[in-house]
VOBA-1610 file (N, C-alpha, C; in pm, whole numbers, padded with zeros to 5 digits, always signed):
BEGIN
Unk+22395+13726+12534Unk+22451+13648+12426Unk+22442+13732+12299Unk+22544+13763+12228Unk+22556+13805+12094Unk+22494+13726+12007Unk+22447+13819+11929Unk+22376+13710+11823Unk+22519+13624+11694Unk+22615+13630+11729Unk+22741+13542+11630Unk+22750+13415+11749Unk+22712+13466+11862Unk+22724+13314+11970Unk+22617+13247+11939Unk+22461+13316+11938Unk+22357+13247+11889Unk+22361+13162+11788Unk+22437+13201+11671Unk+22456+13153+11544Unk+22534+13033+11595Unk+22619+13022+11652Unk+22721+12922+11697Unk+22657+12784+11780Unk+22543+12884+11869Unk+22523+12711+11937Unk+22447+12657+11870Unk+22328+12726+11795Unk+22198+12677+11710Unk+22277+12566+11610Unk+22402+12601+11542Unk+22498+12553+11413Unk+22517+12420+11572Unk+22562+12448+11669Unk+22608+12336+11738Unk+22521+12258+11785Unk+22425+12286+11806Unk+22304+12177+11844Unk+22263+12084+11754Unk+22240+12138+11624Unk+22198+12095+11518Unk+22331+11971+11443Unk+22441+11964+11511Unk+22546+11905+11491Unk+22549+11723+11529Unk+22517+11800+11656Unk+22498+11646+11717Unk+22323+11589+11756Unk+22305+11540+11671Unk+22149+11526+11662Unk+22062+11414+11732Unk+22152+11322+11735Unk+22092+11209+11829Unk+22163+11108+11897Unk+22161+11166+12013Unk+22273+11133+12133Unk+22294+10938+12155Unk+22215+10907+12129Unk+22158+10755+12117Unk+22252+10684+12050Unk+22276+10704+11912Unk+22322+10715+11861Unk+22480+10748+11831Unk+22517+10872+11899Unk+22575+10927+11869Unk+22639+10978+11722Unk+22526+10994+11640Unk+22564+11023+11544Unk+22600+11197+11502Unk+22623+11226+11413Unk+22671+11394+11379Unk+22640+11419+11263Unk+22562+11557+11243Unk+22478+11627+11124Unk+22664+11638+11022Unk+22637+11647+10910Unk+22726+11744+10822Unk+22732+11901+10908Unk+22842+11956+10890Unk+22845+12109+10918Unk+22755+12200+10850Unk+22699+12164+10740Unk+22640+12223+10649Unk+22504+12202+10666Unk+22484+12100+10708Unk+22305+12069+10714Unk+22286+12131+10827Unk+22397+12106+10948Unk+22363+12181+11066Unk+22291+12306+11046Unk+22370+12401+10972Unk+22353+12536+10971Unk+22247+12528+10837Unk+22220+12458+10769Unk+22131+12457+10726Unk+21982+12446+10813Unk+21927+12344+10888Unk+21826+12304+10970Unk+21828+12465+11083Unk+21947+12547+11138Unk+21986+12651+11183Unk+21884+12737+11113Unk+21949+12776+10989Unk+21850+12898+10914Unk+21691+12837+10918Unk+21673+12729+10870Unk+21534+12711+10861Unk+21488+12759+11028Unk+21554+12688+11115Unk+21464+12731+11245Unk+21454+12879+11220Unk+21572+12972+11260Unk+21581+13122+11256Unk+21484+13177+11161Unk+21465+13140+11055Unk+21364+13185+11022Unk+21208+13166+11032Unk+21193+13026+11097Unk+21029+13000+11177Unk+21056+13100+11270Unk+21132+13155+11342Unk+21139+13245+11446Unk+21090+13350+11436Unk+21161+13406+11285Unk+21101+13555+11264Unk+20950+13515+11204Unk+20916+13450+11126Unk+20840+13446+11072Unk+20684+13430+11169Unk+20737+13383+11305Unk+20626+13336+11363Unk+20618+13457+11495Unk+20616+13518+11490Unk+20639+13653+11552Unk+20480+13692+11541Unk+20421+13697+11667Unk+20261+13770+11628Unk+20272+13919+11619Unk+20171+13958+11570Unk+20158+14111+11540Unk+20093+14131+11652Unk+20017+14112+11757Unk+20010+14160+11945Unk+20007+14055+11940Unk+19992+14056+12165Unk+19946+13961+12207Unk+19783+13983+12177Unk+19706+13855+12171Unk+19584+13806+12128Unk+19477+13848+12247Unk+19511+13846+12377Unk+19448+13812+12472Unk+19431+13986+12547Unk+19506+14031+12477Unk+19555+14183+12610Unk+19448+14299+12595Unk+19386+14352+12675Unk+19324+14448+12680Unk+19376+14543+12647Unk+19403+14678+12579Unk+19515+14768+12595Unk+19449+14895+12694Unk+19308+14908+12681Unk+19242+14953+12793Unk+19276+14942+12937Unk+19299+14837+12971Unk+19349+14775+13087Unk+19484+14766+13104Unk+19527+14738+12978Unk+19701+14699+13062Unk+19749+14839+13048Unk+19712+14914+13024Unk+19740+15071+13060Unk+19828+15120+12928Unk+19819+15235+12878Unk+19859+15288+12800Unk+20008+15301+12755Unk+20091+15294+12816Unk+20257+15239+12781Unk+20280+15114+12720Unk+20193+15024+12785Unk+20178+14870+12729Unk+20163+14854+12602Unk+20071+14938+12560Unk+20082+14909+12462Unk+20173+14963+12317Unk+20261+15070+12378Unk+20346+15060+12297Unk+20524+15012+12296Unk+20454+14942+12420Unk+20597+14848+12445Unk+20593+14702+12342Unk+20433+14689+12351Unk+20513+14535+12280Unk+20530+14549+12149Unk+20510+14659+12093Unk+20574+14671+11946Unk+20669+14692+11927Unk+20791+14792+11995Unk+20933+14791+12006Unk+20994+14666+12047Unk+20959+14592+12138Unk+21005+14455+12189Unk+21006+14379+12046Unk+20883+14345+11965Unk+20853+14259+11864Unk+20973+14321+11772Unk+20974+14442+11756Unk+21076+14497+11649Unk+21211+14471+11694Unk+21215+14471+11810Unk+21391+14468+11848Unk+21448+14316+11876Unk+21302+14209+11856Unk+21382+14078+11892Unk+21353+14057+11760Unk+21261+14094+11599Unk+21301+14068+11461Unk+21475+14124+11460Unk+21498+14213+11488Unk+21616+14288+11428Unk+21774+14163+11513Unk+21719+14126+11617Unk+21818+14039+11665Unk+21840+13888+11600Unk+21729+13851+11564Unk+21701+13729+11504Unk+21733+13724+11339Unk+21702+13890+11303Unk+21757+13884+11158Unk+21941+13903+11161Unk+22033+13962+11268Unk+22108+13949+11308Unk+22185+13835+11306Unk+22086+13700+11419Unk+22164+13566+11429Unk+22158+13569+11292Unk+22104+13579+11212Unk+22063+13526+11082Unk+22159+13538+10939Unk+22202+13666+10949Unk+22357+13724+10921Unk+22444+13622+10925Unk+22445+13630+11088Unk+22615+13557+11087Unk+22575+13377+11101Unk+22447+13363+11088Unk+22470+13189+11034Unk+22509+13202+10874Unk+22471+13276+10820Unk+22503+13278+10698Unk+22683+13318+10689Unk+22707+13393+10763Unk+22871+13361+10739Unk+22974+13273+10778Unk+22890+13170+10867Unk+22946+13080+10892Unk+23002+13029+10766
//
């Protein structure tokens, strides 16, 4: 999934909010409530995992989960872009 599709369903979820109901967000609040999530996303990103030995999980490990952490900020700052051009 591209992160402009990401932007699209998050904006679309946030649309139709309570099925019960059937009621529907504004387009604007949608993608409003959108950015706020996207950004608990980045924001809540740990600096390691808490639990991991790096002794143990062997020496590559540990410099995998810092590229991972960096490359799913850079995707998420991405969705983040194109909710804003919505």
């Amino acid at each position: 999934m591209t992160p402009k599709e990401k932007a699209e369903e998050l904006v679309l979820k946030f649309l139709r909010i309570d099925n019960d109901t059937k009621e529907w967000f504004h387009v604007g609040l949608a993608k409003q409530c959108a950015l706020i999530a996207v950004d608990e996303i980045i924001l809540s990103a740990p600096f390691e995992p808490a639990d991991t030995d790096w002794d143990e999980a062997g020496s590559s490990a540990q410099y995998w989960y810092p590229q991972k952490l960096e490359d799913s900020g850079k995707w998420w700052a991405e969705v983040k872009q194109e909710l804003e051009k919505l």
